[in-house]
N, C-alpha and C positions, 0 to 999 in steps of 0.2 A: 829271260827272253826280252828283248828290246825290238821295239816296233811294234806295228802292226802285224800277225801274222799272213801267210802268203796260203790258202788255201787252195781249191778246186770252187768253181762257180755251180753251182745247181742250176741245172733244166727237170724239166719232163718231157715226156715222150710217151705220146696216144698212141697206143693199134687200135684205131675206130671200126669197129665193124658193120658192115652194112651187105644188105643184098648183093649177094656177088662178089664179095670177098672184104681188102683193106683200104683204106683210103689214102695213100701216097697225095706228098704235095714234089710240084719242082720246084727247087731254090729257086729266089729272086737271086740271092746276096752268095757271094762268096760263103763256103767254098759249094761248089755249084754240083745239080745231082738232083737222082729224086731222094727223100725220105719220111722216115714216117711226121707228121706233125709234131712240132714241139716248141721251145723255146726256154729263156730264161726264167726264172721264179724269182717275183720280186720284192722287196723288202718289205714283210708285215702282209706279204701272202700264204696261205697254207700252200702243197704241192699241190692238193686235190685243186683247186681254183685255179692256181695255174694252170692245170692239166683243162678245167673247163675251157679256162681265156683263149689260151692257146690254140686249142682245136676251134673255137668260133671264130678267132681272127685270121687262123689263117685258111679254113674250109667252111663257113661259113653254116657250121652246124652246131646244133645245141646238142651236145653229147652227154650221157647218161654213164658215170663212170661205173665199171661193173669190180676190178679189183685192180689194186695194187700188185704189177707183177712182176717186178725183177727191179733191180737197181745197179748201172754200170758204169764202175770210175776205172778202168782203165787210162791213165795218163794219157794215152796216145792216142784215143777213141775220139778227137778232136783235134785237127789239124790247129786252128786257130790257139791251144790250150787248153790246161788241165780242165778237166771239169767230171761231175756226176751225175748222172742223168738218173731218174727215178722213173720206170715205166707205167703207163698204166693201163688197161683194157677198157676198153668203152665201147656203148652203142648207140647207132645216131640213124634217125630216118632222114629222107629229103636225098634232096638232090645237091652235093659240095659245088659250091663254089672259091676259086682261086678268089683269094684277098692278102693283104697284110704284107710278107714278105714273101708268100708263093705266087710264081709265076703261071701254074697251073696245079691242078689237080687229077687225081684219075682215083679210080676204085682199079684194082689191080687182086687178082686171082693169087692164092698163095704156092700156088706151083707156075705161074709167069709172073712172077718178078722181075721187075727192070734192075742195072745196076744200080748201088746204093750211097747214097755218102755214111761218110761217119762211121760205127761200127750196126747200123743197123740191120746189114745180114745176119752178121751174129745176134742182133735181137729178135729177129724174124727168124731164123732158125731156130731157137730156143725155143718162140714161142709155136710155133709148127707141133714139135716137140711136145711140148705141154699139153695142146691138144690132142695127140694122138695118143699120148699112153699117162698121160701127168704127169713126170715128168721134169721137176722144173733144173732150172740151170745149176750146176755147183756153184757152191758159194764161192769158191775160190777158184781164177781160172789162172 
């Protein structure tokens, strides 16, 4: 093998839960949308810290992560590029505020769902899922 290799990028990705349901952010940046909070995980961070950073930069809340719940590298789940996301569940009190790269915020009901970028209906359906009967996603889709 010569070079560098060519991987997928790691993110994470919060279902925060709070009073009333999930906390959705709007994109600032390309590609535009709402979805769940997240971001990139950065060199010499665990995921779980990521997962805090992320959720307080961009909704402005200190979240309590509850599990580890699914992990999705679909190629194409990423307009921009390959990449794999590591989900995780949390719980956050307060009132979010839009920061960071979100243009807004909202708590959002899990049966009114806006549309979504990325592939997070499919992570929001799964996780629906899980909660109703446990459930969790096949490993291989």
């Amino acid at each position: 093998m010569s070079g560098k290799p060519t991987t997928p990028l790691l993110t994470v990705d919060i279902i925060i839960e709070v009073e009333g349901g999930i906390v959705l952010i709007e994109r600032k940046n390309p590609p535009p949308g709402w979805a769940l909070p997240g971001g990139f995980v950065d060199v010499g961070e665990s995921l779980a810290h990521a997962a805090m950073r992320e959720a307080k930069e961009e909704t402005s809340l200190d979240v309590t992560l509850v599990e580890q719940f699914f992990a999705y590298s679909d190629p194409k789940r990423d307009p921009r590029g390959a990449t794999a996301s590591v989900v995780f569940t949390a719980r956050a009190t307060g009132e979010p505020r839009a920061a960071d790269d979100a243009k807004n915020v909202r708590i959002y009901a899990l049966d009114e769902l806006p549309a979504l970028a990325f592939d997070h209906d499919q992570i929001l359906d799964d996780y629906r899922r899980w909660r109703a009967n446990g459930q969790r996603p096949p490993v291989m889709r």
